[in-house]
Z-matrix of the N, CA and C atoms (Angstrom, degrees):
N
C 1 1.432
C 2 1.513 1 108.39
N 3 1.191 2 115.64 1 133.86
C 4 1.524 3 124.30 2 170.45
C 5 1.713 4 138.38 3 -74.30
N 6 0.870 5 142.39 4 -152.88
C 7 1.545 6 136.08 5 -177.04
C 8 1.336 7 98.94 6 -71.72
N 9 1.154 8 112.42 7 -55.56
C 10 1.952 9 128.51 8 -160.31
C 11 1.162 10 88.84 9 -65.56
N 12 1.150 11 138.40 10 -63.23
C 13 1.766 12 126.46 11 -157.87
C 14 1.449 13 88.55 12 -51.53
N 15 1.076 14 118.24 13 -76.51
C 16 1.880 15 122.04 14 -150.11
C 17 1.555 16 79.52 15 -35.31
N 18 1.427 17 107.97 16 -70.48
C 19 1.907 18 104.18 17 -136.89
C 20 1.200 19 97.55 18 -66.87
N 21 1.168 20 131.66 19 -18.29
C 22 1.838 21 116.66 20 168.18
C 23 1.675 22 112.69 21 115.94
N 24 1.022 23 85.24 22 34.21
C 25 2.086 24 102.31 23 -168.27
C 26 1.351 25 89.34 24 -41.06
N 27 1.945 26 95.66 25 150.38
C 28 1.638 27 97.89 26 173.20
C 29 1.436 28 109.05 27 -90.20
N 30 1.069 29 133.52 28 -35.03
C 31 1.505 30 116.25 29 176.59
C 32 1.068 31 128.40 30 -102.80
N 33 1.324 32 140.17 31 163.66
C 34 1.347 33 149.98 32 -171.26
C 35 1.427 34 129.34 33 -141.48
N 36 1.040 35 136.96 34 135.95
C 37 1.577 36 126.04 35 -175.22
C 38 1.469 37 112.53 36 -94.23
N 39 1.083 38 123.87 37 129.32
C 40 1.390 39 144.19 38 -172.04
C 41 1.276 40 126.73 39 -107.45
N 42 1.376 41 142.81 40 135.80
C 43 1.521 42 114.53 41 -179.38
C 44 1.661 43 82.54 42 -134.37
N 45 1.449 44 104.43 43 130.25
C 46 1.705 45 127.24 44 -179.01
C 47 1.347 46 85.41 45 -88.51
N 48 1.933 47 96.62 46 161.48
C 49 1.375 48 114.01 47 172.61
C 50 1.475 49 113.32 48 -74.41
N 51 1.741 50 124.91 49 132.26
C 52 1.089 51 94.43 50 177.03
C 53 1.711 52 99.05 51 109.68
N 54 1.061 53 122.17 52 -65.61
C 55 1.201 54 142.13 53 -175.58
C 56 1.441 55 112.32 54 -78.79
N 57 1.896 56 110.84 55 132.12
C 58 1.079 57 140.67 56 -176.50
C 59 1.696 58 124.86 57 -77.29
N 60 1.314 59 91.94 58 -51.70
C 61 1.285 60 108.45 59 -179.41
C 62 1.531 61 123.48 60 -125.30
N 63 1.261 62 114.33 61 149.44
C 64 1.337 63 114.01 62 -144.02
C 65 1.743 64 99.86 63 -83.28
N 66 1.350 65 118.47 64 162.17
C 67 1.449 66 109.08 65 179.01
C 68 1.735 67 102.40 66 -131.93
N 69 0.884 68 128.05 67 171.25
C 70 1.412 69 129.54 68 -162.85
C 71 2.005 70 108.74 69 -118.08
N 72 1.271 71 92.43 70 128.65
C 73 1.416 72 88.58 71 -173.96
C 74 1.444 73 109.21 72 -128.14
N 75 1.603 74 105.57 73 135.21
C 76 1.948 75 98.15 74 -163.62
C 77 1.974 76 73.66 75 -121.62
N 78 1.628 77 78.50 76 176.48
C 79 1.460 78 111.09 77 -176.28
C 80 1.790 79 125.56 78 -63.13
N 81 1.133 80 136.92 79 153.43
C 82 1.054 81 147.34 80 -155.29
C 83 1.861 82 94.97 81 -94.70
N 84 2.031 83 109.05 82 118.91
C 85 1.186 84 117.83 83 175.09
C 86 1.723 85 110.27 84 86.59
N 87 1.237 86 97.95 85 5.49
C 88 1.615 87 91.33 86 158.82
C 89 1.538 88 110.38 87 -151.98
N 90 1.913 89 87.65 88 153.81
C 91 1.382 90 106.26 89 -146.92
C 92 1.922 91 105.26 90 -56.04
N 93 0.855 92 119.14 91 -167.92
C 94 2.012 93 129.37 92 158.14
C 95 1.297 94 104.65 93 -90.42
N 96 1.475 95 92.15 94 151.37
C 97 1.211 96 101.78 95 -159.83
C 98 1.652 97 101.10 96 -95.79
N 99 1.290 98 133.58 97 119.14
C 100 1.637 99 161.60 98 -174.76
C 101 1.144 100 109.28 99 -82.73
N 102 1.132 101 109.52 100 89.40
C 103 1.516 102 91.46 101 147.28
C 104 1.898 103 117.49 102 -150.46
N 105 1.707 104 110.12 103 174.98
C 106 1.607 105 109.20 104 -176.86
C 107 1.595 106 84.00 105 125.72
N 108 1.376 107 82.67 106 155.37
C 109 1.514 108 113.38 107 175.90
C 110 1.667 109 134.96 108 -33.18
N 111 1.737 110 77.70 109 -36.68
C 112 1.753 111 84.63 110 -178.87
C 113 1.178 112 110.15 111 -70.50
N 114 1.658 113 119.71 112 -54.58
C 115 1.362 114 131.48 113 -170.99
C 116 0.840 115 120.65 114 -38.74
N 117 1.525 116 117.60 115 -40.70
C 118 1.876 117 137.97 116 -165.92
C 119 1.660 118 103.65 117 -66.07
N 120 1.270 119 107.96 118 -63.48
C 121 1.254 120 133.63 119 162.09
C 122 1.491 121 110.97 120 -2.32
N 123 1.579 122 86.28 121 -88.07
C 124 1.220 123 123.11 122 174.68
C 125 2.119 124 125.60 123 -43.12
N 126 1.478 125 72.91 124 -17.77
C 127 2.438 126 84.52 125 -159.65
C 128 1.925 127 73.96 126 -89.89
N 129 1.560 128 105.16 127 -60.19
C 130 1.530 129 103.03 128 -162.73
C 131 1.546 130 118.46 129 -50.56
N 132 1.092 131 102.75 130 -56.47
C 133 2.047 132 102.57 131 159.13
C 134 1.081 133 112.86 132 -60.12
N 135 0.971 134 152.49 133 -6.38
C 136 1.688 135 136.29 134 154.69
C 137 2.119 136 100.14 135 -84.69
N 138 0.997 137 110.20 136 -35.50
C 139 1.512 138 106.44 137 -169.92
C 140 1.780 139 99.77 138 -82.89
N 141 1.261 140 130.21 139 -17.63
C 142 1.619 141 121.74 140 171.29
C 143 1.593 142 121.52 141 -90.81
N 144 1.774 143 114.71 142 -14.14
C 145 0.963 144 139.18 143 -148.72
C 146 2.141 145 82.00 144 -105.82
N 147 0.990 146 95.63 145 -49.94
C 148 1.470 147 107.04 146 174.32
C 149 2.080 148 119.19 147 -54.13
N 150 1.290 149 102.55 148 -46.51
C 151 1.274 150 120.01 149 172.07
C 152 1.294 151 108.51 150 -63.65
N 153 1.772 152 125.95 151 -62.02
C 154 0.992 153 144.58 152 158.77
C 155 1.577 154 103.47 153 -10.91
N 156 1.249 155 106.74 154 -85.07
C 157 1.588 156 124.53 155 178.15
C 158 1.530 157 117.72 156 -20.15
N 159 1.417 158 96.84 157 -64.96
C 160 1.566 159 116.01 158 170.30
C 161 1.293 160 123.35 159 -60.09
N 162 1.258 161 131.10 160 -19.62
C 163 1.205 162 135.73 161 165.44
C 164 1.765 163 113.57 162 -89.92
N 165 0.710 164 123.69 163 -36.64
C 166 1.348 165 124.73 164 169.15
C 167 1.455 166 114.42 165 -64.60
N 168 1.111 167 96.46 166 -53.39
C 169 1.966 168 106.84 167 166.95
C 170 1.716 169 115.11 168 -35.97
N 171 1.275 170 110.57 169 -46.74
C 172 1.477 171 126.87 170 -153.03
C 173 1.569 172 92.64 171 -98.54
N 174 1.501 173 133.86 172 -46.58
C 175 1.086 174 139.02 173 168.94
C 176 1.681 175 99.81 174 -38.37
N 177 1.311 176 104.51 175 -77.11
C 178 1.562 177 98.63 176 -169.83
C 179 1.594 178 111.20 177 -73.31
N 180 1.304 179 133.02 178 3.76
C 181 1.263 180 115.77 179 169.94
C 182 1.782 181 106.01 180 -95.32
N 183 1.103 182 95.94 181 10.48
C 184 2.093 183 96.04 182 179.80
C 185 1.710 184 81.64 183 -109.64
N 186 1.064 185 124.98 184 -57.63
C 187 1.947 186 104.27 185 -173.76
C 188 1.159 187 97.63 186 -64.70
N 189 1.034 188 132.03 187 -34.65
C 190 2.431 189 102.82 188 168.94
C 191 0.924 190 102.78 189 -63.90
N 192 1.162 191 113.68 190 -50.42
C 193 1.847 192 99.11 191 -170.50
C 194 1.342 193 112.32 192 -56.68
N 195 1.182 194 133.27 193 -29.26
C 196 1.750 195 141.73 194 -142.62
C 197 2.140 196 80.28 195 -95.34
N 198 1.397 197 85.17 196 -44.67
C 199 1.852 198 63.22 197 -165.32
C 200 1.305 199 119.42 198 -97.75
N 201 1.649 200 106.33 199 -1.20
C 202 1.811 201 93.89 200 175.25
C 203 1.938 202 84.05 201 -70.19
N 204 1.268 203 131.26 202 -44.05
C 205 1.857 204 116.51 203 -153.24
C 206 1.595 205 89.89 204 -54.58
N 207 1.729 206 120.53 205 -50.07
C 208 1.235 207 115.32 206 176.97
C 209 1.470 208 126.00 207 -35.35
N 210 1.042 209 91.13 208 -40.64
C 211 2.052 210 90.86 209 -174.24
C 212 1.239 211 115.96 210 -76.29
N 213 1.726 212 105.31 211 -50.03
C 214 1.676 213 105.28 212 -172.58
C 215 1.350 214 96.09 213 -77.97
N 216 1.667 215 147.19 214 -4.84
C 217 1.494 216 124.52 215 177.99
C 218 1.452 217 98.26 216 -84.86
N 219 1.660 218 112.37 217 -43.50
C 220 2.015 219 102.11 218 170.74
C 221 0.744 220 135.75 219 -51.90
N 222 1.784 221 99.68 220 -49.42
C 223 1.743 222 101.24 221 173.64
C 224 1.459 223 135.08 222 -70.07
N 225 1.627 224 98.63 223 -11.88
C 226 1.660 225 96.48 224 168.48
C 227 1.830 226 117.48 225 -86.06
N 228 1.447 227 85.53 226 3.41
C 229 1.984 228 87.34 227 -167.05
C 230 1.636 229 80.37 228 -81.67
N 231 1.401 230 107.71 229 -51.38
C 232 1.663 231 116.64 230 -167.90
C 233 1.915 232 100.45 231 -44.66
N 234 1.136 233 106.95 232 -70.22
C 235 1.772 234 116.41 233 -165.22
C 236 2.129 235 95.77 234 -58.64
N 237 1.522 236 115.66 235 -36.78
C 238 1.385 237 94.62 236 172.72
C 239 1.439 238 122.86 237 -63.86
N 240 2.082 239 116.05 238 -44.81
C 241 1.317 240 93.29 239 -164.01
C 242 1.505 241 108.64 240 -89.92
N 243 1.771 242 111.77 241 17.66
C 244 1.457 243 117.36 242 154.59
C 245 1.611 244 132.04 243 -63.10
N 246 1.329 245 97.40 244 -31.76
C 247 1.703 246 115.84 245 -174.54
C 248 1.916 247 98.89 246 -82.72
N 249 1.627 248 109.71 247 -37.89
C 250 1.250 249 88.50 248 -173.99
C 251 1.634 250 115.27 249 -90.03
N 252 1.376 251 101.99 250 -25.12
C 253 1.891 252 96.74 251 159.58
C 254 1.661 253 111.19 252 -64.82
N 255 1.078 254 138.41 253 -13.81
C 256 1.847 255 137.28 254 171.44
C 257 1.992 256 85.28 255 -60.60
N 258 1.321 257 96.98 256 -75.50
C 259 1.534 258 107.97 257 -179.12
C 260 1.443 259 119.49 258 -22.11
N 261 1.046 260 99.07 259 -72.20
C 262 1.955 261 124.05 260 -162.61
C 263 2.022 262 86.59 261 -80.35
N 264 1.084 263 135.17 262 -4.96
C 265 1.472 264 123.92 263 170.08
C 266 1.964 265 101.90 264 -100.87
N 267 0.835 266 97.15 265 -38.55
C 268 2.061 267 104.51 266 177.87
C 269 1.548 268 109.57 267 -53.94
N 270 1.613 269 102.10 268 -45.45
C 271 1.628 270 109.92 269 -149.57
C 272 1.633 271 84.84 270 -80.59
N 273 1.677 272 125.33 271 -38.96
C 274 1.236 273 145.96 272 -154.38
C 275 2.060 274 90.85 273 -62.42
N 276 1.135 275 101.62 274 -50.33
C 277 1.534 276 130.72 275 -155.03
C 278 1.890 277 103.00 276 -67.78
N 279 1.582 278 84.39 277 -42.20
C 280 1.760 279 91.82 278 -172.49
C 281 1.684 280 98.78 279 -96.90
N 282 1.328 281 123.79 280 3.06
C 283 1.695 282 129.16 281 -171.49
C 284 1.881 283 90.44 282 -99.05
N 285 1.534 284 112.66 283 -46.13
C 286 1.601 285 115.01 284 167.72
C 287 1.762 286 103.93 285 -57.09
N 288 1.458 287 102.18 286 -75.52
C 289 1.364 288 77.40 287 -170.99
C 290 1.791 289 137.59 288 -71.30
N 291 1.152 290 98.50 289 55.63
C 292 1.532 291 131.05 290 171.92
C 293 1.736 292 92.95 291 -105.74
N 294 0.845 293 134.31 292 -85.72
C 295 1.287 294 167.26 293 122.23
C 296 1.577 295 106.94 294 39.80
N 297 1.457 296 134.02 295 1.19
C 298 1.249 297 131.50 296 -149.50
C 299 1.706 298 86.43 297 -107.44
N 300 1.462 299 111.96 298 146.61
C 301 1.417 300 132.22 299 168.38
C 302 1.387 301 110.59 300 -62.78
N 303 1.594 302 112.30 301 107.47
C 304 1.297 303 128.18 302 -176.47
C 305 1.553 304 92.19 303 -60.47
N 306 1.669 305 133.96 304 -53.23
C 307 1.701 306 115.53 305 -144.44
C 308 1.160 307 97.39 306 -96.63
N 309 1.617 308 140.71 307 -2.64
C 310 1.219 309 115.78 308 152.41
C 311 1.698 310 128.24 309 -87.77
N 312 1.387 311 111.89 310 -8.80
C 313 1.434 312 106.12 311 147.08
C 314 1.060 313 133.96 312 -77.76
N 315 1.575 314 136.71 313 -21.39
C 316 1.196 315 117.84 314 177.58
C 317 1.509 316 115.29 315 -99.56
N 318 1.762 317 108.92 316 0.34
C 319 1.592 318 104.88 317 164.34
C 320 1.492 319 104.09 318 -97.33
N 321 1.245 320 135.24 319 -6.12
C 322 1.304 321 115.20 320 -174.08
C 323 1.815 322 117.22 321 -140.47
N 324 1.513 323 105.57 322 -10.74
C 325 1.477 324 127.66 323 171.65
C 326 1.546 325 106.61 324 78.54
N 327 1.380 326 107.22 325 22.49
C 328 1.634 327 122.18 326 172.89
C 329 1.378 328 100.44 327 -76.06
N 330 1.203 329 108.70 328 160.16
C 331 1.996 330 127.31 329 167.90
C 332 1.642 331 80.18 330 -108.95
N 333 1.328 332 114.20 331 152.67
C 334 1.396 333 141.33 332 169.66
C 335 1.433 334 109.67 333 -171.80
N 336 1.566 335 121.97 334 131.08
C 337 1.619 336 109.35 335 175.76
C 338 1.788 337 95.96 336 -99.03
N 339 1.660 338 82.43 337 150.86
C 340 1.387 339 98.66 338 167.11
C 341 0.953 340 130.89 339 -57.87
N 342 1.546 341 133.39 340 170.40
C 343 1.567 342 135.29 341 178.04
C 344 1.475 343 116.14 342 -66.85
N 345 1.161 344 118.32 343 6.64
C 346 1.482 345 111.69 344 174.91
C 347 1.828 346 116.59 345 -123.07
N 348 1.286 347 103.60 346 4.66
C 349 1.615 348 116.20 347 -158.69
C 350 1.425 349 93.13 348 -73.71
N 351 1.540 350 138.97 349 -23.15
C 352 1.050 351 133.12 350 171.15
C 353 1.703 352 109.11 351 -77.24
N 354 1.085 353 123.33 352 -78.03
C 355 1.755 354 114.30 353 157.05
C 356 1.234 355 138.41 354 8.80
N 357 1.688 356 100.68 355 -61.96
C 358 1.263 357 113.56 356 149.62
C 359 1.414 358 137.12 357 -60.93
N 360 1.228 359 126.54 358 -38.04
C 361 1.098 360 119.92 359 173.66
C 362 1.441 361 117.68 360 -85.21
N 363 1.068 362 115.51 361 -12.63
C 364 1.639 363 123.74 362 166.24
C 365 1.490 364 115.87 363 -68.54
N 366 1.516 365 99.49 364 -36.67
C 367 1.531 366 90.96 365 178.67
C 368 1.854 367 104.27 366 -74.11
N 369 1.129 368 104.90 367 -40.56
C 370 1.547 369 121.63 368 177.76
C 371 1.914 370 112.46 369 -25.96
N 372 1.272 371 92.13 370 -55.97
C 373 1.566 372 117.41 371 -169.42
C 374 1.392 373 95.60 372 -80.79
N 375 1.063 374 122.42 373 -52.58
C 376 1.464 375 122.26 374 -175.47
C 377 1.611 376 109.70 375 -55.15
N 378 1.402 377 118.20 376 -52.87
C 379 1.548 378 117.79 377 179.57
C 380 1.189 379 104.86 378 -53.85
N 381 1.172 380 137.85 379 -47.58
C 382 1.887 381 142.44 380 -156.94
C 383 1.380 382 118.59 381 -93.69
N 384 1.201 383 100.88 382 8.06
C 385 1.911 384 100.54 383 -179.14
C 386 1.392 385 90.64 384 -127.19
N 387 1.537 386 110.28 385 174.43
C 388 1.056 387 119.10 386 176.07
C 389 1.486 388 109.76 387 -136.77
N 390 1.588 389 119.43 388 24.47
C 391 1.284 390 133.79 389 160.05
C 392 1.287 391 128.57 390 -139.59
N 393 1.032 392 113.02 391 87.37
C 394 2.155 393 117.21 392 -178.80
C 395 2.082 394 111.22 393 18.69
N 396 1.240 395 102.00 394 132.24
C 397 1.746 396 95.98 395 174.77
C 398 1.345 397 79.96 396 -97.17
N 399 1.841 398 103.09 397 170.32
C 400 1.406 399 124.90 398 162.14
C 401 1.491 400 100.11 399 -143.44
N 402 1.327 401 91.89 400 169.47
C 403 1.430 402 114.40 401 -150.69
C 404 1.665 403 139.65 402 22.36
N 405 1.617 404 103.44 403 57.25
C 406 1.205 405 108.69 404 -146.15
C 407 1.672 406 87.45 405 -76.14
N 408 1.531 407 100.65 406 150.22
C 409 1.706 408 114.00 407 -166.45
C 410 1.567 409 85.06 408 -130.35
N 411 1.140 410 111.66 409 165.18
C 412 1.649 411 147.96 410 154.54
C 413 1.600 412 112.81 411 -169.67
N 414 1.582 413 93.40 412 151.92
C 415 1.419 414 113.48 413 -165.18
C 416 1.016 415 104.10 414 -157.38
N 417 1.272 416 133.51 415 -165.79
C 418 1.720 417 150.50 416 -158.23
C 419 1.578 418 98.57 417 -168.63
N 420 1.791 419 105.30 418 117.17
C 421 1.241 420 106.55 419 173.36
C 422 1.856 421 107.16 420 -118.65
N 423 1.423 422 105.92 421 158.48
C 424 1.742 423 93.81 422 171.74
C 425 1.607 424 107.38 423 -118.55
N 426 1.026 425 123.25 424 57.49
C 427 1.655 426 107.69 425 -150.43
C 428 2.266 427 74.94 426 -86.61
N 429 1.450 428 95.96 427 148.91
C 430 1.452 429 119.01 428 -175.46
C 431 1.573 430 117.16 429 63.19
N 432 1.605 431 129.74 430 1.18
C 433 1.654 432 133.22 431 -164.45
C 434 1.247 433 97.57 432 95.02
N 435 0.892 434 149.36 433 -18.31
C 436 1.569 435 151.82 434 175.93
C 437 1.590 436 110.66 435 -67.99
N 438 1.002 437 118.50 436 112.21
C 439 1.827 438 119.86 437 -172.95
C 440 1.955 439 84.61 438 -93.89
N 441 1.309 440 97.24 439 136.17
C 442 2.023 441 117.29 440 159.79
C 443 1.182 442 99.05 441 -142.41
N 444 1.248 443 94.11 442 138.41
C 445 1.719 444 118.14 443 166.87
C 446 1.858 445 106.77 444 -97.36
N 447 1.399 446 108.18 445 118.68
C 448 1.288 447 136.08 446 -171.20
C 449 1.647 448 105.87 447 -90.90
N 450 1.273 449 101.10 448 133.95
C 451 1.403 450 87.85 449 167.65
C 452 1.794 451 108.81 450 -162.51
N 453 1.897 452 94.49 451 131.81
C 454 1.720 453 97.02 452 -155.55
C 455 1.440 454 100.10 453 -128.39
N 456 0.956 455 108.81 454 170.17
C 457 1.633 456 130.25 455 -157.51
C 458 1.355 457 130.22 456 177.03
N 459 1.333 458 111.20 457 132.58
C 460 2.065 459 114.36 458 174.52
C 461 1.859 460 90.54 459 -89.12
N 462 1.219 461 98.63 460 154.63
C 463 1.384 462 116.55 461 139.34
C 464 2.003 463 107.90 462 -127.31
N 465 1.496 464 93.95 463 174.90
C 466 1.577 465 87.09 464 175.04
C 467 1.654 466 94.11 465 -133.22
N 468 1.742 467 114.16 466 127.50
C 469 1.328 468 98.75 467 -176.87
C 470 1.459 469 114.93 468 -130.11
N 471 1.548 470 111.13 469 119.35
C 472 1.400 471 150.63 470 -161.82
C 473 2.084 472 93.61 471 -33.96
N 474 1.948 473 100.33 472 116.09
C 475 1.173 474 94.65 473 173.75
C 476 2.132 475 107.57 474 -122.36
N 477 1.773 476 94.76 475 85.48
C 478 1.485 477 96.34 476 -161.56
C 479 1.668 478 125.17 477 -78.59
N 480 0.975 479 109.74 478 13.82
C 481 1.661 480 119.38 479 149.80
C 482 1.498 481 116.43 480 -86.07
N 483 1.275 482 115.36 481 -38.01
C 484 1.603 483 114.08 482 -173.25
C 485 1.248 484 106.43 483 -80.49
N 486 1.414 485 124.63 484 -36.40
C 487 1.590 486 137.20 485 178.28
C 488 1.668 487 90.43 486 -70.05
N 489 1.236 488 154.82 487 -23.31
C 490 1.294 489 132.44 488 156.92
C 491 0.908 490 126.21 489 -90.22
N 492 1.677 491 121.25 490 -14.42
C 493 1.451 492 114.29 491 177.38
C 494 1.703 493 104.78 492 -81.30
N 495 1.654 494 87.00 493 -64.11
C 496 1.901 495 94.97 494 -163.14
C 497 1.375 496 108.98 495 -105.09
N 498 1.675 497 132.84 496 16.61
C 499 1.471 498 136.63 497 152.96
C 500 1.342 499 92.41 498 75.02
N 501 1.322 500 119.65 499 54.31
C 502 1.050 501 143.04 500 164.86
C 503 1.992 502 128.18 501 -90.86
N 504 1.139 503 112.33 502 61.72
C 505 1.886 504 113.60 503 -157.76
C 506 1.306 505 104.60 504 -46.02
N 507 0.809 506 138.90 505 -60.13
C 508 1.889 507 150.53 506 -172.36
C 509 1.221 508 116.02 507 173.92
N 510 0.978 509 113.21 508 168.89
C 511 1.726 510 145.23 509 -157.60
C 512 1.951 511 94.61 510 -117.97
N 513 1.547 512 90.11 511 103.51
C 514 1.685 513 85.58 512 156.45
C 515 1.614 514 112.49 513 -77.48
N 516 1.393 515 89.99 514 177.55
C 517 1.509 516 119.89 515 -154.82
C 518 1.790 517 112.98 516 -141.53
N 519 0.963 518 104.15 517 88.14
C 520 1.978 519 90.05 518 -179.02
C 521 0.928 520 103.64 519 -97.38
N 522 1.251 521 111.05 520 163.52
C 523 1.886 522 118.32 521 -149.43
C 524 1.942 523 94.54 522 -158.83
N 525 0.975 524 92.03 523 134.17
C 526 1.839 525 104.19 524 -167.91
C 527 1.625 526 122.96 525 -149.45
N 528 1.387 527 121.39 526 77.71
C 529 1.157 528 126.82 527 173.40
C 530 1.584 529 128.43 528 -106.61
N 531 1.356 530 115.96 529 153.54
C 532 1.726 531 134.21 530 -172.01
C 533 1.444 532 92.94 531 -118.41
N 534 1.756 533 77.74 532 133.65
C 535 2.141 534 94.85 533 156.54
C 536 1.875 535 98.53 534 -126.02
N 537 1.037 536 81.66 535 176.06
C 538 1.630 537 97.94 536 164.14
C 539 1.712 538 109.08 537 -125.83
N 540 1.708 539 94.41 538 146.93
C 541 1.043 540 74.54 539 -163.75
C 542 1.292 541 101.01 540 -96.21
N 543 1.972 542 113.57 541 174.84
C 544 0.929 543 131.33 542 -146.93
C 545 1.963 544 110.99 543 -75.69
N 546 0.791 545 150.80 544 153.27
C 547 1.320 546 135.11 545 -173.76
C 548 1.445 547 136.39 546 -117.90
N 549 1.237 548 104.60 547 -51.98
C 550 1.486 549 135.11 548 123.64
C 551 1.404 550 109.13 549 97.85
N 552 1.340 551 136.08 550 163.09
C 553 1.926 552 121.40 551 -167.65
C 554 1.488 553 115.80 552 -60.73
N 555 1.406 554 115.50 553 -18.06
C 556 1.201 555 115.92 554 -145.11
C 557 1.778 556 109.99 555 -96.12
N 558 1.616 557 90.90 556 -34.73
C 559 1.834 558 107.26 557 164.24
C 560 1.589 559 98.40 558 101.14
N 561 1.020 560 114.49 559 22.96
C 562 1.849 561 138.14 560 -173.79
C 563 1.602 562 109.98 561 -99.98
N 564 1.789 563 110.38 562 -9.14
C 565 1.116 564 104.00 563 175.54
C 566 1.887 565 107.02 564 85.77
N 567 0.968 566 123.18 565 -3.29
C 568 1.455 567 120.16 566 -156.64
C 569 1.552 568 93.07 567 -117.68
C-alpha cells in the first residue's frame, strides 16, 4: 500500500461491471473537490459581496442608532423647556391676576387688569425660562360670569443634533395658561 492508502485519500479509481472507464469515488459528507478559474471567481464574489453586506448592515444600524439618541435627546430638551414655559405661563397668569383694577371693581363689580399686569407677567416669564418668550399675550375672558386672566406665549426650544444633522433651528412651543382672579376677604379684588 502506498502513502494515500494509509493517510486516507479521498478518491479512488474504481472500475464498475460493464464499465470502461474508471470513475472516481470520494468519501461520504464531503463536498467534491472544485477547482479552475471559474470557481475562484465565483468563491471571491461571494466572499466580498459577503463583507459588503456587513458593512452596509452596520452603516445603517449606527444611523438608527445616531437618530433615535437624536430624537429622544431633542425631544426631551423640547417636552422640558415645554413643562417649564406651562410653569413660568401659570405662575405669570396667577402674578396678572393679582394685577386687576381695584376702582373699576369696586364701582362697577367688573374684573379689569391694571396697566401693569402685562409687565408683570413679562418679567414673570422672563425670570423662569431660559429662552426669550414671543408673542407674549394676556387678556381677560368671562366664558360662564366667571372673569380668568389668560395668558399665552411661543417659546422656541433649541433642537442641537437636528440643527446639525437636518438644519433643523428649534421647534416652537405655545404655551397657554388661566388664573382666576384673586378675591380676597375684603371684596377689593386682592
Amino acid at each position: 500500500m502506498g502513502h494515500r492508502a494509509l493517510c486516507g485519500a479521498t478518491t479512488r479509481l474504481t472500475l464498475q461491471a460493464g464499465a470502461a472507464e474508471p470513475q472516481t469515488a470520494r468519501k461520504p459528507g464531503r463536498p467534491p473537490a472544485r477547482s479552475g478559474l471559474k470557481y475562484l471567481r465565483a468563491r471571491r464574489v461571494a466572499r466580498l459581496e459577503g463583507g459588503a453586506s456587513i458593512t452596509a448592515q452596520a452603516t445603517l444600524y449606527i444611523f438608527v442608532l445616531f437618530a433615535c439618541f437624536a430624537l429622544v435627546y431633542d425631544m426631551g430638551n423640547v417636552a422640558m423647556v415645554g413643562q417649564m414655559a406651562q410653569s413660568a405661563a401659570l405662575i405669570a397668569a396667577e402674578d396678572a391676576a393679582k394685577e386687576i383694577s381695584t376702582s373699576t371693581f369696586t364701582s362697577g363689580q367688573r374684573v379689569r387688569l391694571g396697566e401693569d399686569a402685562l409687565a408683570r407677567a413679562a418679567e414673570v416669564v422672563a425670570g423662569m425660562l431660559p429662552v426669550p418668550a414671543r408673542d407674549l399675550d394676556i387678556g381677560l375672558r368671562e366664558p360662564g360670569g366667571r372673569s380668568v386672566i389668560e395668558v399665552s406665549f411661543r417659546v422656541r426650544a433649541s433642537t442641537p443634533i437636528l440643527r446639525a444633522c437636518f438644519g433643523l433651528q428649534g421647534i416652537d412651543v405655545p404655551v397657554r395658561a388661566a388664573a382666576e382672579p384673586v378675591w380676597g376677604a375684603e371684596g377689593e379684588g386682592r
